[in-house]
N, C-alpha and C positions, 0 to 999 in steps of 0.2 A: 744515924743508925741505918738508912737506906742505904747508904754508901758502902758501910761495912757489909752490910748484909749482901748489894752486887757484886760486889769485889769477891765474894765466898762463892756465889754462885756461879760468878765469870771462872773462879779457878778449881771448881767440881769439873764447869763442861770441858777447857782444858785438860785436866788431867782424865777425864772420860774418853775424849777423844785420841789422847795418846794411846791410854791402854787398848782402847778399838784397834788403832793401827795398831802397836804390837802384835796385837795375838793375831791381825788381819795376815803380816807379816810374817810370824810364824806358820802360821797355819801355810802359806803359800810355800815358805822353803821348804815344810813337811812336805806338801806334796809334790815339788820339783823333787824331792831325794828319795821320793815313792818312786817315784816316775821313772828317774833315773834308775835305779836298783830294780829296777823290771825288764828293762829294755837291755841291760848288763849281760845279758847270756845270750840276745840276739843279735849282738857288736857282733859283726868278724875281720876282724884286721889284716891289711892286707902288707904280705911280706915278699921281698928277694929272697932269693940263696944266700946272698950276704948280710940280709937283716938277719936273717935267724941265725948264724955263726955269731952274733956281735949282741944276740940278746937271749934270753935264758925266758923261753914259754915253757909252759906245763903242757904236759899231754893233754888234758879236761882241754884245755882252750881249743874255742874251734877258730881255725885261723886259714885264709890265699893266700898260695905260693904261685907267685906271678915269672914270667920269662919264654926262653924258647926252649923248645925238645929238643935234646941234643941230638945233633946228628948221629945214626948208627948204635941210639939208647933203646929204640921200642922194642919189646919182646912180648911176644903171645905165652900164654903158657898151652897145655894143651885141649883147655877148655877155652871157647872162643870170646868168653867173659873178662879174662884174668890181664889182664895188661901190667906192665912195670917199665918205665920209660924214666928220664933222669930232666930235671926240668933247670934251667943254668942262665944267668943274668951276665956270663963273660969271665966271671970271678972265681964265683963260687959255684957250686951244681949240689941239688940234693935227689936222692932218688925216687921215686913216687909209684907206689901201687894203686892200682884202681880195678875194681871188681863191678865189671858192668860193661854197658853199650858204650863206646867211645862215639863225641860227636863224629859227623861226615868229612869237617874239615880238620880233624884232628893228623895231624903230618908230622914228620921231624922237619927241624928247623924253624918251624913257625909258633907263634904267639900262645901260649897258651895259661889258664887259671884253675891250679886248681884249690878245692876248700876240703877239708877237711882236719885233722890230726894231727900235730907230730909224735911218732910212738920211739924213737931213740935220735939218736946220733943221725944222721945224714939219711932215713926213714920216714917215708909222708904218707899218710894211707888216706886218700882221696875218696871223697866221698861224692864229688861231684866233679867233672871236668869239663872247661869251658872254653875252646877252642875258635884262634881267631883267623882268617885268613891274609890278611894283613895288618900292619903297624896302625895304618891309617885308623883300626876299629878298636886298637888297645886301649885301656883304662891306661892314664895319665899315667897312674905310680908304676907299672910296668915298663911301659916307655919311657919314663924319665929315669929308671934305670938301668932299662937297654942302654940309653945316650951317656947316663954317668960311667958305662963300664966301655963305653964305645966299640956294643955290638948293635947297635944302631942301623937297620937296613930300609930305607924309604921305600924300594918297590919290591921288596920281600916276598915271596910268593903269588908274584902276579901270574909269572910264564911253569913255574915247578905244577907237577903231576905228583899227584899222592904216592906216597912213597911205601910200600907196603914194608911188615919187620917181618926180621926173619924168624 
């Protein structure tokens, strides 16, 4: 009768201790998919001109368009705020408004990021601009897309002077 009797109590603590991990176990994926689903809208992904031709974003998403200024794209408007310049990985090019101070090293030709929107077809309304002065200080996915389109320039704006728009 001892026997049976430790045998039931041996397989109470077992099955106690499963149930413990389970719900330990749940209770942990719960809140990694808290976690996750919080942090969901402060993701911002970072794209080419030719990622975004080859994928379908939503306007809502806020999403980097990484590359260079195209040469002979920056234009003022007549408030010294309003900028619209065309941002291009060799391939593809999209166009890019931005309403505000542009950085000091902001130039054509050279590296730049911007975040914000896409509002249509070939349309980026930037919300922030992040201007590099050479390749050397670009985020990886930028220059690994410069090199995949082989616009690739290693000493890219070392000796060039800011280039004003017209």
């Amino acid at each position: 009768m001892t026997d049976s009797l430790g045998l039931k109590r041996t397989r109470r603590q077992k099955s106690q201790r499963f149930y413990t991990l389970l719900i330990g176990l749940t209770m942990l994926g719960l809140a990694t998919a808290l976690v996750l689903n919080a942090l969901e809208d402060s993701i911002v992904f970072f794209y080419s001109p030719s990622d975004l031709r080859e994928r379908n974003i939503s306007s809502e998403q806020r999403i980097r368009v990484g590359g260079l200024v195209e040469l002979g794209s920056w234009k003022k408007a007549k408030s010294e705020t309003a900028h619209e310049f065309t941002v291009t990985d060799g391939k593809n090019k999209i166009t890019a408004m931005f309403y505000g101070i542009l950085p000091d090293l902001f130039r054509e030709g050279q590296g730049v990021i911007a975040e914000g929107r896409l509002k249509n077809e070939g349309l980026f309304m930037a919300e922030e601009v992040l201007a590099k002065h050479d390749e050397k200080y670009m985020p990886r996915e930028v220059a690994d897309a410069l090199k995949k389109s082989g616009h690739w320039k290693q000493n890219a704006g070392s000796s060039k002077s800011p280039k004003e728009p017209k």
